[in-house]
C-alpha positions, 0 to 999 in steps of 0.5 A: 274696485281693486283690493290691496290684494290684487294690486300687490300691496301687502303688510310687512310680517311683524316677525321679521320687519326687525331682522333686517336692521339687526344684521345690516352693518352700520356705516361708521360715523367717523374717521376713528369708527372706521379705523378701528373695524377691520372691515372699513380701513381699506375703504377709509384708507381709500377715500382718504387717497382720492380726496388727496389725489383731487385737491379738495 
């Protein structure tokens, strides 16, 4: 029989099952989320170029 143990199976500590989430950036939902972070223009900005640059 093998053990959760052995078989590397472990439960997150709940001390930092939240520290994770809390400094993860989140995506901006929109067009106007993205512009106004100063960090997301350039790639916004980007994204909008290629969609333009194929036709769709």
């Amino acid at each position: 029989m093998t053990t959760r143990s052995k078989a590397g199976i472990t439960k997150p500590n709940s001390r930092y099952v939240m520290l994770a989430s809390k400094f993860t950036p989140e995506e901006p939902r929109n067009i106007d989320e993205a512009m106004k972070h100063p960090a997301w223009t350039d790639p916004a900005l980007e994204e909008i170029r290629r969609i333009h640059m194929l036709k769709t």
